[in-house]
C-alpha positions in Angstrom: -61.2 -33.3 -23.3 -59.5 -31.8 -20.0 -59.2 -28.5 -19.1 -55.5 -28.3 -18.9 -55.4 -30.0 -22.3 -57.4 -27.1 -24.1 -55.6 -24.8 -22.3 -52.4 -26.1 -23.4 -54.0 -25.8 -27.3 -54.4 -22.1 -26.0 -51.1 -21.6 -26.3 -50.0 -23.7 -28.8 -52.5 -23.1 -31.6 -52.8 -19.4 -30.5 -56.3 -19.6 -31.8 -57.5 -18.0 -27.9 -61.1 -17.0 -28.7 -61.4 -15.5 -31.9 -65.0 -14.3 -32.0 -66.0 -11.1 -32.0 -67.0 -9.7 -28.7 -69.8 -7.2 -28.3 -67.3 -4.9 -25.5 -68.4 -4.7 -21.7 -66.6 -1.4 -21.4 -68.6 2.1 -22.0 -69.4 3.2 -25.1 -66.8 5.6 -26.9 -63.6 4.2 -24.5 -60.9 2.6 -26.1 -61.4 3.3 -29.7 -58.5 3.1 -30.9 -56.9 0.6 -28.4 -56.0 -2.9 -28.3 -59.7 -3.9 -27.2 -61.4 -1.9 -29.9 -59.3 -3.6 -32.8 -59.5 -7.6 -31.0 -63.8 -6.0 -31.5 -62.8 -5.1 -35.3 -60.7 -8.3 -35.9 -62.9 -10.4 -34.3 -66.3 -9.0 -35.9 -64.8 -9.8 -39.4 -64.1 -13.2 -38.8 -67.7 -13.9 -37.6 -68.9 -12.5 -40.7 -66.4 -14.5 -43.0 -67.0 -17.4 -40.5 -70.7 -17.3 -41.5 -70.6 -15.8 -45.1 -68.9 -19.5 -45.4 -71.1 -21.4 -43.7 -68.5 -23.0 -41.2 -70.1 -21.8 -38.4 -69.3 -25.2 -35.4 -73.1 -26.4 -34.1 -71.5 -27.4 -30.8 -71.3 -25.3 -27.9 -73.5 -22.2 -27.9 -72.5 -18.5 -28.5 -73.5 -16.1 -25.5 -75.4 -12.9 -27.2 -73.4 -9.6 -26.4 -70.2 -12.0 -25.1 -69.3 -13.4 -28.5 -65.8 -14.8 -28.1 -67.2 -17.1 -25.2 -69.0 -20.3 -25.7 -71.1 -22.0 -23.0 -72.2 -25.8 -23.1 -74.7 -27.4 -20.3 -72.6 -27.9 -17.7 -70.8 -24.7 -17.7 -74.4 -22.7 -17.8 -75.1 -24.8 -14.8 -72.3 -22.8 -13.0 -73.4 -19.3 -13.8 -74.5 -18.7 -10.0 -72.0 -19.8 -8.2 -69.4 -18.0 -10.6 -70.0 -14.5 -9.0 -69.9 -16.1 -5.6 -65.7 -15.4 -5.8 -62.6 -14.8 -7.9 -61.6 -18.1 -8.3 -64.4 -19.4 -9.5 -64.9 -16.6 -11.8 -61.7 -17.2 -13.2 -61.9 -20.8 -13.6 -65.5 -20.0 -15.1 -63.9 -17.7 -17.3 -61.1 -20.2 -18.4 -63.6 -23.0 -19.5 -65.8 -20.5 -20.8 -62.7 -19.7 -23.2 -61.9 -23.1 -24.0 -65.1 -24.0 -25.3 -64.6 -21.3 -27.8 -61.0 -21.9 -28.6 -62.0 -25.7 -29.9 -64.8 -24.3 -32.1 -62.8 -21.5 -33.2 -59.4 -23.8 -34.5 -62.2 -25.8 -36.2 -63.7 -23.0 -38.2 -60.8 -21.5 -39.1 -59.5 -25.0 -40.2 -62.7 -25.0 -42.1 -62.2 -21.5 -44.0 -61.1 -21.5 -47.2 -57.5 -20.2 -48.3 -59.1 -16.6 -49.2 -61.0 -15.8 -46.2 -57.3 -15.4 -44.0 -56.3 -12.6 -46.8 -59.9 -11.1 -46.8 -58.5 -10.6 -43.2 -55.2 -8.8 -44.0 -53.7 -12.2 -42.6 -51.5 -14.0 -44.6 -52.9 -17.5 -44.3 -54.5 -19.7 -41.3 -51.4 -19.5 -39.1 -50.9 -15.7 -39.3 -54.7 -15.1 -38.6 -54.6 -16.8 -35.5 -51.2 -15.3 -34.2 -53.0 -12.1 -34.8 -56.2 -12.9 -32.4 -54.3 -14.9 -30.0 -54.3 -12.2 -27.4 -58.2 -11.3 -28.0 -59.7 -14.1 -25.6 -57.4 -12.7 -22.4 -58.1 -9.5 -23.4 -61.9 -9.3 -23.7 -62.3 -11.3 -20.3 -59.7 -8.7 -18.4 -62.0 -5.9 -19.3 -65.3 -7.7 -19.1 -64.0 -8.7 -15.2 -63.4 -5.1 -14.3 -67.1 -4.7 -15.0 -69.6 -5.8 -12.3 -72.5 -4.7 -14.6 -71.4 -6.9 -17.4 -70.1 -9.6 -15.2 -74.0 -10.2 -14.5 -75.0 -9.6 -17.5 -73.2 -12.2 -18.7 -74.7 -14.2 -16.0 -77.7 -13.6 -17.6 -76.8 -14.7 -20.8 -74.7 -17.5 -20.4 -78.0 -20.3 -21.1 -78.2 -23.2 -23.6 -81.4 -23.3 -25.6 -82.6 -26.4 -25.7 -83.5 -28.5 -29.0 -87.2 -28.5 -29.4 -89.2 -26.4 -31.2 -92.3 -25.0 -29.3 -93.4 -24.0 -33.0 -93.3 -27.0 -34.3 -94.8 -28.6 -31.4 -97.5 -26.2 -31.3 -98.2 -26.6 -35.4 -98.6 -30.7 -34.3 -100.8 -30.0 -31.3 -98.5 -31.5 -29.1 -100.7 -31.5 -26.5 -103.0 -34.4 -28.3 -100.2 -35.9 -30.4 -97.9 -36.5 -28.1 -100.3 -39.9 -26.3 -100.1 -41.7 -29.6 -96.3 -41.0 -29.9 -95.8 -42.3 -25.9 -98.0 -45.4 -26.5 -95.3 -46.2 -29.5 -92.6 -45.4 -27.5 -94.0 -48.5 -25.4 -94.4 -50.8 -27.7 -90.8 -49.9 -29.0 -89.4 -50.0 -25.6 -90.8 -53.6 -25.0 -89.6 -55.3 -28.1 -86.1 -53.9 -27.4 -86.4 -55.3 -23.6 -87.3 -59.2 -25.2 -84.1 -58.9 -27.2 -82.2 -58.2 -24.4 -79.6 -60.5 -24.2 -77.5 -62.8 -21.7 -73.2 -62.5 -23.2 -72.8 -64.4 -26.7 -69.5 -66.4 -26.4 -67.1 -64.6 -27.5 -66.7 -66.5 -30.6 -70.3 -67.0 -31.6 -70.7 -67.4 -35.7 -72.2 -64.2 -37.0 -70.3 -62.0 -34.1 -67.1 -59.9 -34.5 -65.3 -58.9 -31.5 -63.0 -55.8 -31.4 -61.0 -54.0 -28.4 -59.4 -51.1 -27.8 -55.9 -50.6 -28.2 -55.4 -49.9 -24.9 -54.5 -50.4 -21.6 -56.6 -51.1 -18.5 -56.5 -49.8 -15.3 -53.8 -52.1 -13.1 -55.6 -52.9 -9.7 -55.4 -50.0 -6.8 -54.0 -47.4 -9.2 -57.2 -44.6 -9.1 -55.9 -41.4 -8.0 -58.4 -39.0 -7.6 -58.4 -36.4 -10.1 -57.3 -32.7 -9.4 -60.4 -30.0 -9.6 -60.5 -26.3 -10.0 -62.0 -23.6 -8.2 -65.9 -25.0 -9.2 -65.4 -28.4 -8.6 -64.8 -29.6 -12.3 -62.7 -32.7 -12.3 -59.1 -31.0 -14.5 -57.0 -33.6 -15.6 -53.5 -32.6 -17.7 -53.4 -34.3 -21.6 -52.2 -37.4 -20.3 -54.4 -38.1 -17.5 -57.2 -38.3 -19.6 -55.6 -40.0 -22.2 -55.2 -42.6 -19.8 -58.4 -42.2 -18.1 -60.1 -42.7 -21.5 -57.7 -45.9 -22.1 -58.2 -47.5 -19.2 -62.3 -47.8 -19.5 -62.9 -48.1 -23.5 -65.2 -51.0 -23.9 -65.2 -54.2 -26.2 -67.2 -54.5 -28.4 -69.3 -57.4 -30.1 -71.3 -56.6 -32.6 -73.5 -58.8 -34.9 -72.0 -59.1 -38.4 -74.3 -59.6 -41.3 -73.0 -57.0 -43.8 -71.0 -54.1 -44.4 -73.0 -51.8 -42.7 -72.2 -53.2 -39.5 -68.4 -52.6 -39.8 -67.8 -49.5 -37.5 -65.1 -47.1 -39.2 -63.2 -43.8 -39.3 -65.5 -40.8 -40.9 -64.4 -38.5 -43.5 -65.3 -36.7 -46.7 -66.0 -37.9 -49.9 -67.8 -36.9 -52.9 -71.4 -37.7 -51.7 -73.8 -35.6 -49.2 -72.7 -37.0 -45.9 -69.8 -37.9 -44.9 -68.1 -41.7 -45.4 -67.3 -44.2 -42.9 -64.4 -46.2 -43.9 -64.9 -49.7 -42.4 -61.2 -50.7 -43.2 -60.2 -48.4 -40.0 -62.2 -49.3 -37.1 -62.2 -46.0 -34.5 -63.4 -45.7 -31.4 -63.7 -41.9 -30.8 -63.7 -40.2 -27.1 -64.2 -37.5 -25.1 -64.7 -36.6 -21.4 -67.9 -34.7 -20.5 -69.2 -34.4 -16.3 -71.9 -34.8 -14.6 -73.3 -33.0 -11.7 -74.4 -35.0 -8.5 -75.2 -33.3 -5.6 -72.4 -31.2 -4.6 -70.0 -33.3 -6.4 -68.7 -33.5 -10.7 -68.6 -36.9 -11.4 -66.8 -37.9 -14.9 -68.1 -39.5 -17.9 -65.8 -41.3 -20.7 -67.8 -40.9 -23.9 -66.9 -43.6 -26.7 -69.0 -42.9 -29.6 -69.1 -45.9 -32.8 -69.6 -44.9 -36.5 -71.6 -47.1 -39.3 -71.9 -46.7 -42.9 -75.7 -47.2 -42.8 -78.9 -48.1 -40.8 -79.9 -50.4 -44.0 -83.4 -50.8 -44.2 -85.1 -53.6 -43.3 -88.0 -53.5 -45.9 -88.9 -50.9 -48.8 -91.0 -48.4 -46.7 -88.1 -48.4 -43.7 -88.5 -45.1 -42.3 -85.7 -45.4 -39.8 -82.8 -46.2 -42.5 -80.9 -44.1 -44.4 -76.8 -42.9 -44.1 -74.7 -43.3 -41.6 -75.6 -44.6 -38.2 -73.7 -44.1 -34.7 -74.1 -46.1 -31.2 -72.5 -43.3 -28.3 -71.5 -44.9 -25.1 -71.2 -42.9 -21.8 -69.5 -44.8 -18.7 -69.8 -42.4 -15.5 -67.7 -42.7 -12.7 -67.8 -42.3 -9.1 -65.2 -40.8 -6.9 -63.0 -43.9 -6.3 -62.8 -44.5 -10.0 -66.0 -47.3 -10.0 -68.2 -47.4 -12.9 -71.7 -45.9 -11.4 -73.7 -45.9 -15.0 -73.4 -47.2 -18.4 -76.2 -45.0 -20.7 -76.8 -44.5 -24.3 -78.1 -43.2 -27.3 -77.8 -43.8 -30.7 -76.3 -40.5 -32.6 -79.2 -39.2 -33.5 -80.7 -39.0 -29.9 -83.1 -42.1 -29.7 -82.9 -45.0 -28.2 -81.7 -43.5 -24.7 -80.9 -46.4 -22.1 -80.1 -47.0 -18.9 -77.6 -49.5 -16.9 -77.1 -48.1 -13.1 -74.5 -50.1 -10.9 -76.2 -52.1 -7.9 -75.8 -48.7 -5.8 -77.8 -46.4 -8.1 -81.8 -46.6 -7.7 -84.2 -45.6 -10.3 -86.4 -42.8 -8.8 -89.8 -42.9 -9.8 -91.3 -40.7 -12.6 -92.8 -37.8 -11.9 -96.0 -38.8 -14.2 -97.5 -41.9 -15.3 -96.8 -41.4 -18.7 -93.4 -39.6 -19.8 -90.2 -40.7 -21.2 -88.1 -41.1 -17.5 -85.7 -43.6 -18.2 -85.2 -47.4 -19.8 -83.1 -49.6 -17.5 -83.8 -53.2 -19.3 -80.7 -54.4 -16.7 -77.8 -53.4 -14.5 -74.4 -53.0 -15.1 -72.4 -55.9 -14.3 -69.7 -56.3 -11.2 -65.9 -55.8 -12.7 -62.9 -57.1 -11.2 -60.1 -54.4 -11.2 -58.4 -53.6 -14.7 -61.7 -56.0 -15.8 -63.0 -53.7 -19.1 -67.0 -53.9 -20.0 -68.1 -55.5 -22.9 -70.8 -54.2 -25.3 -73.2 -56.5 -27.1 -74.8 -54.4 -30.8 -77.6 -56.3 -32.9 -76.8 -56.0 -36.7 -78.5 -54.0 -39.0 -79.9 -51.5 -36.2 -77.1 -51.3 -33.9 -79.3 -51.6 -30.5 -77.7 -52.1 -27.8 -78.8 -55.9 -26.8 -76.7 -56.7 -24.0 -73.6 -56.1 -21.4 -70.9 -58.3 -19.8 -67.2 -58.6 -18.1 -65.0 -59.0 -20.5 -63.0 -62.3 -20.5 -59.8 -60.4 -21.1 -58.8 -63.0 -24.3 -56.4 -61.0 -26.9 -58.5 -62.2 -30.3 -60.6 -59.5 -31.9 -60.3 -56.7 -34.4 -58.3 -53.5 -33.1 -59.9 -50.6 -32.6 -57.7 -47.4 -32.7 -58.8 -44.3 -29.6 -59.1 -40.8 -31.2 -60.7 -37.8 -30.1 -63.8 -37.0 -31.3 -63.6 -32.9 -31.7 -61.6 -34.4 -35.2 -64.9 -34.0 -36.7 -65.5 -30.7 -36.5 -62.9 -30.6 -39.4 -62.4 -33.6 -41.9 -60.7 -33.4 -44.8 -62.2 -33.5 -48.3 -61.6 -34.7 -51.1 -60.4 -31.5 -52.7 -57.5 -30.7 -49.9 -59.6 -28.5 -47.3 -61.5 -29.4 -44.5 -65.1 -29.8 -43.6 -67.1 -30.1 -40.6 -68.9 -33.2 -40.3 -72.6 -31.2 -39.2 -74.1 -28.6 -39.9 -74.0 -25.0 -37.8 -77.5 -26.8 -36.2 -75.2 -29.5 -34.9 -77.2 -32.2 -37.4 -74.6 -33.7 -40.0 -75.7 -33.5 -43.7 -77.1 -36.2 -45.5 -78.0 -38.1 -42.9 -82.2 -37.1 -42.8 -84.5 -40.5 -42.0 -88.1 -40.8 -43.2 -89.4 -40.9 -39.6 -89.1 -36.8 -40.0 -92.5 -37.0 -42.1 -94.2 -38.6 -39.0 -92.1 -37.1 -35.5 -91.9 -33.5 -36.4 -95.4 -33.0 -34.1 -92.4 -33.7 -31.1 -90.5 -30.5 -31.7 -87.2 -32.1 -32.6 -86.2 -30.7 -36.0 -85.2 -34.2 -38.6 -85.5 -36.8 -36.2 -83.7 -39.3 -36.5 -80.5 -37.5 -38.3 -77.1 -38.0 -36.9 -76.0 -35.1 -34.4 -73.2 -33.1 -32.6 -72.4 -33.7 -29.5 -74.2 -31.2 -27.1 -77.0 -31.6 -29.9 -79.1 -34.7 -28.6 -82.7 -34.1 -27.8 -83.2 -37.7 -26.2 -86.8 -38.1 -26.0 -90.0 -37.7 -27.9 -92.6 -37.2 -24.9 -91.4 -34.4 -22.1 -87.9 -33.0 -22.8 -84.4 -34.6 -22.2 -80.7 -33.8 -23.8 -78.4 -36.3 -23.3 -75.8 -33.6 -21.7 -77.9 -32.7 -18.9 -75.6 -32.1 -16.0 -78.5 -32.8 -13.6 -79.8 -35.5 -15.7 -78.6 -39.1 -13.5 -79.4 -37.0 -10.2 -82.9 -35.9 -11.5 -83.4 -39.9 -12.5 -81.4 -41.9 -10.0 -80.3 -41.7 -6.2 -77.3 -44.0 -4.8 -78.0 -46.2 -2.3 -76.3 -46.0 1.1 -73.0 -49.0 0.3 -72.1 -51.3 3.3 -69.7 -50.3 5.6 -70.5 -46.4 4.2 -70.3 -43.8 7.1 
């Protein structure tokens, strides 16, 4: 979510970076200070965070810097974060955020002993006791010009594919017959593309957010920090993720295609519970030129991808559509792309003033734009069209606006870091590798040659290798400028 919404669960949870920070100040200094026992506190809930196994698979851990965490975008800001205070600060800031969301969730995720093990008596006091470690840590690591590069340096994503696996599969060879069904795949899913069922058709259910739109001439640009990173406060982006959330029709042939509210239950991944339809959200960024453009992120949980025949490699539990809208300066929707939740089926729908550039090889996964996105009236919300069964994406359309249809209820999607279980604690819904349990497809017996470990398993966000052949993740900051350009609008300067 927003900056100045995390930064507001700084104070308020008092969680402020918990992990334990390998110092940037010379060895033997402070041993006995404040610093030196936030390095003592901290280093014992890393191990009890792991001896658990509640380490969060989101955003990534910086080696040597361990109570900050760095996603895509941020990483993409490493250079121009020494160029001045400011942005170092505001660096800094996000940098702390990122761990402060993992860090409520694994603590939330401990169980009742680990806070004792701690000297801490319970979640609550455990945190009180850190809150001041984050602040700290950065205060002394700023004073240090040597480890402010350092942790230039360091702060870098890995991305998720294996060069051993891809070696062990002789990528090199493999990958042609693995483009060449990528092809075929990408074909069939362009002659199912659809023009807008009505909005009653038999065999359709229609839901919409409970939510309000966007009234006509109300954008107001949205206030930035020192790098350029889009800050709205709690309820600015509440609104901002209101005013956009899509309708939905999806094809309705059984159970499985009954979106729902994830949580816990007695088997090895987690349930969807169709009875509460959820539509959870998050804002992410993208970079474009010298501007960060936002992106409303609605993601869609099913039960199942049931199979369609006894050797169906693709099926198996749970199964998740995500939905990224970017915007443009004035508040315009500029792209439409997504994914399912395990990475695949990564499309494309550019507004009339973004341009597909051309590949940079005949034969690479670039980008699938089987149409554009359509023209909205102001406070007009986009509608979705899923196929049953597989949850494909099949078509887009403006929204008539009509009232009927199944309500879906807006949450924020960080809630799965920590669900509740059956037994009273909590649970992340993945795995420290950002894959959620249970959730393993066939297709890994065949696709491992790619480099991307269980294909076709649900994922984290910040976890989605998108493509087979070449390599894409679907949080890219660069990833729309390196694939589209916008054309020059009428009446433009």
């Amino acid at each position: 979510m927003a900056r100045k919404l995390l930064s507001s669960r700084l104070l308020a949870t008092a969680v402020a970076v918990l992990a334990g920070c390998a110092s940037p100040q010379p060895r033997g200094a402070d041993e006995g200070g404040p610093v030196a026992a936030c390095q003592r506190l901290l280093q014992q809930l890393d191990e009890q965070t792991d001896a658990h196994a509640v380490r969060d698979g989101g955003a990534t851990r910086i080696p040597g810097f361990s109570f900050l965490r760095v996603d895509r975008l941020l990483a993409s800001f490493r250079d121009e974060a020494l160029q001045d205070a400011a942005r170092w600060q505001a660096w800094g800031e996000r940098l702390l955020e990122q761990d402060l969301v993992a860090r409520t969730a694994e603590i939330r995720n401990l169980p009742p002993a680990a806070p004792e093990a701690l000297g801490a008596a319970g979640r609550a006091a455990l945190q009180a006791r850190v809150s001041s470690c984050g602040p700290r840590l950065w205060q002394t690591l700023s004073a240090d010009e040597t480890a402010r590069r350092r942790l230039r340096d360091a702060a870098v994503v890995p991305d998720d594919y294996s060069a051993v696996l891809r070696t062990l599969g002789l990528y090199p060879l493999s990958q042609w017959p693995f483009f060449a069904g990528v092809e075929r795949e990408l074909r069939h899913w362009q002659s199912r593309w659809m023009t807008s069922p009505p909005p009653q058709a038999p065999g359709w259910v229609r839901y919409r957010p409970d939510a309000e739109t966007v009234p006509s001439g109300s954008w107001r640009p949205l206030p930035v920090d020192a790098l350029g990173i889009p800050a709205p406060d709690a309820e600015a982006a509440r609104r901002l993720l209101q005013a956009y959330a899509p309708v939905l029709h999806i094809e309705t042939r059984s159970e499985a295609d009954r979106p729902g509210r994830l949580r816990w239950g007695e088997g090895p991944a987690p349930e969807v519970r169709t009875g509460q339809p959820v539509l959870y959200q998050r804002i992410a960024y993208t970079r474009y030129g010298d501007r960060v453009l936002p992106q409303l992120v609605y993601s869609l949980w099913f039960p199942e991808r049931p199979p369609r025949h006894g050797l169906d490699l693709l099926a198996g539990r749970v199964d998740a559509v995500v939905l990224r809208l970017t915007l443009d300066e004035r508040g315009r929707p500029l792209m439409l792309d997504s994914i399912h939740g395990c990475g695949c089926y990564h499309l494309f729908l550019p507004a009339p003033t973004m341009a597909l550039r051309p590949p940079p090889s005949a034969r690479t996964e670039w980008a699938f734009v089987p149409a554009s996105l359509p023209r909205l009236a102001p406070g007009q919300r986009l509608r979705v069209h899923l196929s049953a069964s597989d949850h494909q994406l099949i078509g887009v359309a403006a929204d008539e606006g009509v009232a009927e249809g199944e309500v879906l209820r807006l949450e924020d999607e960080d809630q799965l870091r920590s669900l509740p279980t059956p037994a009273g604690g909590h649970r992340s819904a993945f795995w420290s590798n950002g894959i959620m349990p249970g959730t393993e497809r066939g297709e890994r017996a065949l696709f491992w040659p790619m480099g991307i470990e269980s294909p076709g398993a649900m994922r984290q966000w910040g976890r989605h290798p998108t493509a087979f052949v070449g390599r894409r993740h679907f949080d890219d900051p660069r990833l729309l400028e390196q694939r589209f350009h916008r054309r020059q609008e009428a009446g433009a300067p």
